[in-house]
N, C-alpha and C positions, 0 to 999 in steps of 0.2 A: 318123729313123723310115723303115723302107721302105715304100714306096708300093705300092699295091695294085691292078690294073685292075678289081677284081669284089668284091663281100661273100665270095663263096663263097671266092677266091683267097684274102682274111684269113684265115677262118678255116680253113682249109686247111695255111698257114702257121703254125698253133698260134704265135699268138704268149708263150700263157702258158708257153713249154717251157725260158725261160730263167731265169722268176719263182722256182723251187724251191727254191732256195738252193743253197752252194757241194756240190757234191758229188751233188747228186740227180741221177737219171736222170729224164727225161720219159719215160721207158718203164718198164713194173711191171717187178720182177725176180722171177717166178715161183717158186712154193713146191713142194716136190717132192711131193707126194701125187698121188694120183687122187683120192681122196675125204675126207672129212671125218673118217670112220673114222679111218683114214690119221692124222691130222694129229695128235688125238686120242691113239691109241696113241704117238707120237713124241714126245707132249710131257710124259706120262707117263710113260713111262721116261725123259729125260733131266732132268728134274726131281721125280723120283719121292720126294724126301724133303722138297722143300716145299709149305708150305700154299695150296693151292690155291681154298678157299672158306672165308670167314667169312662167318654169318650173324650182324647184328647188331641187337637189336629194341631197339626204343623205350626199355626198362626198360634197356637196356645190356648184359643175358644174351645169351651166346654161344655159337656151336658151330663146331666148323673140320672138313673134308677136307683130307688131306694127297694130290697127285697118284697116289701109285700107288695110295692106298683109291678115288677118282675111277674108276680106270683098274677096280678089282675091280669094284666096286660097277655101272659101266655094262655090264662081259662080261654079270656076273649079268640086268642087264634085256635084254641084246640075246640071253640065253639066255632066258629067257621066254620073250620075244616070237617068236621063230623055232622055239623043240622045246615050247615049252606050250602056246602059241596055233597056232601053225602059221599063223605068218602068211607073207607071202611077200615079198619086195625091192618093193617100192613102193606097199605097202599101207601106208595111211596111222594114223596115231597120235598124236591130241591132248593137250596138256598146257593144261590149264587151272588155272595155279598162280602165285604173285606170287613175287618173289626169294626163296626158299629153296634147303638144298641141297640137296634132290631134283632141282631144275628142269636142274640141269645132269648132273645123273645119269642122269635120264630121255632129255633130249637128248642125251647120247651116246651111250647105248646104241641109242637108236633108230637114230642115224647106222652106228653098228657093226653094225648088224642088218640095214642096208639099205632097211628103212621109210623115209619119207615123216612129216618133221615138220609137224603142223599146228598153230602157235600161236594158242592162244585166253585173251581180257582175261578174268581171272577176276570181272569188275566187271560182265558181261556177265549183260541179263535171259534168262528161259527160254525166251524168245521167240528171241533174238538167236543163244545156243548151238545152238537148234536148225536156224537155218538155217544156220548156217556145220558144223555136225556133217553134214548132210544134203547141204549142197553138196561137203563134200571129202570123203564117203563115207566117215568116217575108223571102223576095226574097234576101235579103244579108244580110252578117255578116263580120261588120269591128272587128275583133277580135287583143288584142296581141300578138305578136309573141313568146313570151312568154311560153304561152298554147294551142302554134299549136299543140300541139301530142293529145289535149282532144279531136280535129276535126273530125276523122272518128267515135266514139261511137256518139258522138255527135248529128253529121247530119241526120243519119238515120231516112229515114219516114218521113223527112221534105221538107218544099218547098224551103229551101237555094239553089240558082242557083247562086251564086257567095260567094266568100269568101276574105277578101281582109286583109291580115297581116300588122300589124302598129307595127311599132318600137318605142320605148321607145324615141330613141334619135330622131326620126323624125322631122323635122326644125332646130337642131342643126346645128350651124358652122361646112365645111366638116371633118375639122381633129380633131374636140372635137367630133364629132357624130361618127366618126371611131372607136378614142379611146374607147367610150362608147359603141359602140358594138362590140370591141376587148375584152374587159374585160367580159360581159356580154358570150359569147361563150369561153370563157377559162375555167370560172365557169361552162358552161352545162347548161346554164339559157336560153339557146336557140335553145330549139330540134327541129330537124324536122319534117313539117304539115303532118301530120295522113291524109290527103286529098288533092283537085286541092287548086290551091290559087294564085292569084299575090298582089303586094305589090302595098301598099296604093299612093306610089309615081307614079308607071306606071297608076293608077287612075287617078290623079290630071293630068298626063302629057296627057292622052285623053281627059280628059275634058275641057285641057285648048284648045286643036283643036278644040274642037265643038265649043269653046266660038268666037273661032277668024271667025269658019264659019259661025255660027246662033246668036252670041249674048247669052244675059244673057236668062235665062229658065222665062219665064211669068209665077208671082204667083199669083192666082185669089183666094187660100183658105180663108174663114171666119171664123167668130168668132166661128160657130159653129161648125165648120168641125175637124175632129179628127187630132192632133199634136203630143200626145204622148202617148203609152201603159208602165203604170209604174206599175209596178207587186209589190205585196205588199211583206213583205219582207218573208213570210213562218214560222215567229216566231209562228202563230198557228193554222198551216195546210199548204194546197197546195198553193203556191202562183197564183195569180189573178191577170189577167190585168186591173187594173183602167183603163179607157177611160178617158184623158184628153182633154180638146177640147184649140184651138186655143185662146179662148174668160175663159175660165178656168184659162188659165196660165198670159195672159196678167191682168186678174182681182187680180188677185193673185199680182203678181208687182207693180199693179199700188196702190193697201192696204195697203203694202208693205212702197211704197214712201208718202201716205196718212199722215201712222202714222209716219215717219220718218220726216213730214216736211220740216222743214230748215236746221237741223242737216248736211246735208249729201250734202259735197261740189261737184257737178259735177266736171268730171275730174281729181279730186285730189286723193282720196282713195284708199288704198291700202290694201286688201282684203286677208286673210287668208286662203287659202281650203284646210283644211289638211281632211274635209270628202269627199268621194269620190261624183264626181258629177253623177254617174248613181244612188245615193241614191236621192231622190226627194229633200231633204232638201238643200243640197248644189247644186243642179240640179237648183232651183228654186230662193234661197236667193244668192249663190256667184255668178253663174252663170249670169242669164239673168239679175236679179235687179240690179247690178255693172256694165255690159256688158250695160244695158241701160244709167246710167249715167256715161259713161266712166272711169269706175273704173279699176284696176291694181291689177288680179287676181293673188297672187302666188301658184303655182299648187304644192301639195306635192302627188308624188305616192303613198307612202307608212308612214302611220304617226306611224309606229310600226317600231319597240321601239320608244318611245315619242323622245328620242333624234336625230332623224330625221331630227325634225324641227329645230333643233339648230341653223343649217348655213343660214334657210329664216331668223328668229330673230334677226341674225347677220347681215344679209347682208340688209334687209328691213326695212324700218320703216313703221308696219304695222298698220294702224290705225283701220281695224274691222275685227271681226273674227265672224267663226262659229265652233259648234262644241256639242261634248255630254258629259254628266258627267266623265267616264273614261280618256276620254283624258286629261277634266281640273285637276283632281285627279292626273293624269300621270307627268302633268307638274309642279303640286304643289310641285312633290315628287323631284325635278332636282333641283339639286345645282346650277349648272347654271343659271336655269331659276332663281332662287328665287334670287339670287345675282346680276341678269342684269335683271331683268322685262322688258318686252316692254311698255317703259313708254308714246309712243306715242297710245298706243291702248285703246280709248276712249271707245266703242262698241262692245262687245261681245252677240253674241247669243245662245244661249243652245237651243237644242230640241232633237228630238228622244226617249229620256228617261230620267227618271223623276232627275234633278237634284238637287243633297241632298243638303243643306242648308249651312250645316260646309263646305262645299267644295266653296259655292256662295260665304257664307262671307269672306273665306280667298282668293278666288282670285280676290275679289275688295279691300281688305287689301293689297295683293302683288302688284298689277296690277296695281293697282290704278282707275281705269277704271269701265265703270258699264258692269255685266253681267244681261243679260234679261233673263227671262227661256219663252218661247214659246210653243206652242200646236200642232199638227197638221199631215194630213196622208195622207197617198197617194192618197188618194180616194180626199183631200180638196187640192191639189196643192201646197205646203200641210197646209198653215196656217192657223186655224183657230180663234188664239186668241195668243197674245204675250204682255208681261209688256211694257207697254207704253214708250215709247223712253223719250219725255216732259215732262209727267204723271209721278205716283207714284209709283217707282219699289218695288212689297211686293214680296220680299226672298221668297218662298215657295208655289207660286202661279202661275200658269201659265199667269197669268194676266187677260186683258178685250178680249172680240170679236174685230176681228177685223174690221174694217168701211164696211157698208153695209152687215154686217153678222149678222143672227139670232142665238140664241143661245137658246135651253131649257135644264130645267135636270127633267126626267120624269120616272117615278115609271115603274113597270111591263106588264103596263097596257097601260102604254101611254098619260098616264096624266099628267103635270105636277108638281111637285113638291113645296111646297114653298122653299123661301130662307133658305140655312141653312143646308138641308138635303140633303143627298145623293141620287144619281139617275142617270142613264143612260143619257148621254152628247149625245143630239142630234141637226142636225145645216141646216141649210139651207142659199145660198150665191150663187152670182157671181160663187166661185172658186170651187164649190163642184159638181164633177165629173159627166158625163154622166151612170155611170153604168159599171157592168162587160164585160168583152171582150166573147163575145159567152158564158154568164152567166145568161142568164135571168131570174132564177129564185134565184135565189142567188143575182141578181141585186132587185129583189122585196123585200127580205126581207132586205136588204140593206136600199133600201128607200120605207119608211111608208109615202104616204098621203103628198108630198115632203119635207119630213125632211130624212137628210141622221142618219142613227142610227149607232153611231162610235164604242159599245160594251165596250166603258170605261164609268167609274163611277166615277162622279165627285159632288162637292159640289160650288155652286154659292153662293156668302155674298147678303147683302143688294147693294150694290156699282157696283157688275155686274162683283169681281174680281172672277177669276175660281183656284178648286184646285183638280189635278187630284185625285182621293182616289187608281183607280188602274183599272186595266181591270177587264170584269166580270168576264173570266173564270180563272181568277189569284185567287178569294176571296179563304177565305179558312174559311171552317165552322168548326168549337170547340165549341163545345157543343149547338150549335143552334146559337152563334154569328158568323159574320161575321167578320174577322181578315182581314185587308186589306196590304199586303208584304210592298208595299210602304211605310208603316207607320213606319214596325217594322227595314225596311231597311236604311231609315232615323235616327233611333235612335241607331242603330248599329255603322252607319257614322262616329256615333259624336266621337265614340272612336278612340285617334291618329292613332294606331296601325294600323288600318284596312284600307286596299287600297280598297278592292272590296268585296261586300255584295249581295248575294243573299237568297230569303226567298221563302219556299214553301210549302206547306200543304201534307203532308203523309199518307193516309187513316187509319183509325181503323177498326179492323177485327168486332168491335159492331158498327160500324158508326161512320160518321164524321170523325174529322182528328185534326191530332195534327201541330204544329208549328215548323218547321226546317229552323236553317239556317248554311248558305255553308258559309263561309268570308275565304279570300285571305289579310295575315297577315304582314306587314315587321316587325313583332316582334317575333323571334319563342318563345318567352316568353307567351305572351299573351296565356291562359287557356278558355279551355269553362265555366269554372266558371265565370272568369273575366267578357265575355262578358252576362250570364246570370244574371251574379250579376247586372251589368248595366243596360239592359233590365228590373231589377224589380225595380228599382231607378226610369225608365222613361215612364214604363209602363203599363197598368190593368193586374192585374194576366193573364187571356184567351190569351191576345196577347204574353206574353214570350216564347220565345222560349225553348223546350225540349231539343233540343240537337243540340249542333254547330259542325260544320262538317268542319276542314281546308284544303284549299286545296291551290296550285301552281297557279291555273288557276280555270277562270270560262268558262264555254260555253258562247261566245259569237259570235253574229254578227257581218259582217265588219265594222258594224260601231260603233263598241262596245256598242250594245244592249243586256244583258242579256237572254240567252236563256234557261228560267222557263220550258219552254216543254218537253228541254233536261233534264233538272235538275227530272220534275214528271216522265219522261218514265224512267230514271235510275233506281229511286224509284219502279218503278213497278216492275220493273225484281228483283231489291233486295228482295222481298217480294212476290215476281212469280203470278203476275199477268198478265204475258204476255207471 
């Protein structure tokens, strides 16, 4: 082991640059575009006769894009957008839509047009829409048809000067796309728009005039020019527009394909998206990295109830997926799935939240297949660091940096840390963001001195493997230690019984704070003795938990993120401090 005189000297020395496996370079190997346009047009013609998007719903009904209709269909919206609106290169353009295939229609065109992507949760109340419409000042909103009635609270006080309604069945065959929105208005599933609005087809049908008068829309953006506003998710606070630039998201890809080397057969791959792509993670890894080596995205709208995906697994052979702890949990629990595994699915990725161990090992036991647990935020495009694809996958680690990325773990002060200890996870890279959207002072303490500071707390080994301990304002102090949830939620996991686990600190009326947790049980057996009897078998007295709280459900996010803020604001009203 080489010795080191300083923290900084370690990590300086990138010791994770040899972890990558045979063959990888610790430096990206750059993708030849300027822009995303760029990327886009190249992957469409070189793969112009394969299928590009399947949308696969619940029922098992289908509809596919083949790459070059991909490649028409976006000219068409980036002609719109630039000879019907008159819009102009960084004027911004929301999509507020769930995996269909508009979603990727929409986003490239926008890209080819030069606009300014702004992604928004279609799950989001009218309240929500309107501040994220009003903060990124965005001139249209492709929304679902869906949730046209949220339209007029919505728009207010915004600069939305169009609104253009997308159908679920959109590209469908005419008498399956009928069917699907016969059945969908029988149910009420499709009220009507609270405001003006025409439909995403009379879109594409102007844009295809302008094409046939003007040609395709000329894209001069660069690497550095703004691509996309991805608002962080409001797990703790208001949400915030990261500034993605052009040269952000392709560096991101190109890391991406870096550590992936030879694995990953151009053209062949068949791609999993049961997370939604306006989340960054599937936005960034199903989306464009697949779409770059002509991969065969299957789009799942809705992956709730996990039996959703039943009919993709049946009807695809899916070879890589993405996805977050719950879901893999969700699908462990499916007689189905565990009786027919997709034995074709070599490649799994986990991120968003920290995924538990007992859950890693049993779905490369079921699966067969390696699962990677990954890093990474909206602010980084978003990955910062993923278990090496060649390299040594270690269960409980978020793994190495990714190629051309710095990586420290630094105390309170902003010094580095040696190996071993715990400290604020801060990074600097290719992929890590311009800053907040009309935030600049929030962008400053964001990045210290050019290192972006992420506000989780993480522990680096000797080797340059990472392992998140937790976010800062998650820790929870008992009696002057610091009790980190991740830990105690992981060894909660490990009990069969428990589907979903959440942990949180409760204040004491003398100070500090005791240890609570919530779990979500298929055993109505299982006792909170059970679980605290467990907990003192695998853990130091300080970290057990007080008292276990069962419930049906947790608060979560769309994309089944744990939401710990909702779980402490509860706490406070129980205790009325609010």
């Amino acid at each position: 082991m080489v010795e080191h005189t300083s923290p900084a000297e370690f990590y300086d020395s990138r010791p994770w640059k040899d972890e990558y496996g045979p063959g990888i370079s610790p430096e990206l190997v750059p993708l030849p575009y300027k822009n995303l346009g760029e990327l886009v047009r190249q992957a469409c013609i070189e793969y112009a006769a394969k299928t590009a998007f399947t949308i696969c719903l619940d029922n098992g009904m289908t509809a596919s894009l083949k790459y070059h209709k991909v490649d028409v269909l976006s000219d068409q919206f980036a002609a719109y957008l630039r000879h019907e609106l008159k819009l102009q290169p960084e004027d911004r353009v929301a999509i507020q839509l769930p995996n269909c295939l508009s979603y990727p229609v929409a986003a490239f065109g926008i890209f080819k047009a030069g606009c300014v992507l702004v992604n928004v949760n279609p799950l989001y109340t009218a309240d929500e829409m309107n501040h994220q419409l009003k903060d990124s000042g965005a001139k249209v909103l492709l929304i679902i048809d869906m949730f046209a009635n949220k339209l007029g609270q919505a728009l207010r006080g915004t600069n939305v000067e169009k609104v253009l309604l997308v159908s679920i069945a959109e590209f469908f065959p005419k008498l399956t796309g009928a069917l699907v929105k016969t059945v969908l208005k029988l149910k009420k599933q499709i009220p009507a728009p609270t405001a003006p609005a025409e439909t995403f087809a009379s879109a594409l049908a102007a844009g295809k005039r302008h094409l046939k008068a003007a040609g395709p829309v000329p894209n001069d953006r660069g690497r550095d020019d703004l691509a996309v506003l991805q608002y962080t998710g409001g797990t703790t606070g208001v949400a915030k527009g990261a500034m993605l630039t052009h040269g952000n998201l392709l560096s991101n890809l190109a890391q991406s394909l870096t550590v992936a080397g030879d694995v990953n057969r151009p053209g062949e791959e068949v791609v999993l998206t049961a997370l939604p792509l306006y989340h960054i993670f599937a936005f960034t890894y199903n989306l464009l990295s697949f779409f770059q080596i002509g991969g065969h995205n299957i789009l799942i709208p809705s992956p709730r109830p996990v039996s959703n995906l039943k009919p993709a697994f049946e009807k695809f052979q899916i070879t890589r997926a993405s996805g977050v702890n719950v879901l893999f949990a969700g699908l462990l629990r499916e007689e189905w799935f565990r009786t027919n595994p997709p034995r074709h699915l070599e490649i799994t990725i986990s991120g968003g939240t920290a995924l538990h161990s007992a859950i890693a090992e049993e779905w490369q036991k079921v699966v067969g297949g390696k699962i990677l647990e990954g890093y990474g935020l909206s602010e980084t495009s978003p990955t910062l660091a993923v278990n090496p694809i060649k390299g040594e996958n270690r269960i409980g680690t978020i793994g190495i940096p990714m190629p051309s990325t710095e990586i420290r773990i630094v105390d309170e002060q902003g010094n580095p840390v040696p190996p071993g200890q715990p400290g604020e996870l801060v990074a600097r890279g290719p992929q890590v963001f311009k800053g907040y959207w009309n935030r600049p002072e929030e962008t400053e303490a964001a990045m210290r001195d050019g290192w972006f500071h992420t506000g989780d707390i993480a522990i680096m080994d000797e080797r340059g493997y990472l392992r998140i301990v937790d976010r800062k304002k998650d820790l929870i102090d008992v009696s002057g230690f610091n009790v980190y949830p991740n830990e105690v939620e992981d060894c909660i996991a490990r009990i069969p019984a428990v589907a979903e686990v959440a942990v949180i600190g409760v204040p004491l009326p003398e100070g500090g704070e005791r240890v609570r947790a919530y779990v979500v049980s298929t055993d109505p057996n299982l006792t909170e003795e059970d679980v605290i009897k467990h907990c003192r078998q695998h853990l130091t007295a300080y970290k057990v938990p007080k008292e276990v709280i069962f419930r049906e459900e947790l608060p979560k996010t769309p994309v089944g993120k744990v939401l710990r803020k909702d779980l402490r604001a509860e706490v406070l009203r129980e205790i009325g401090k609010t």
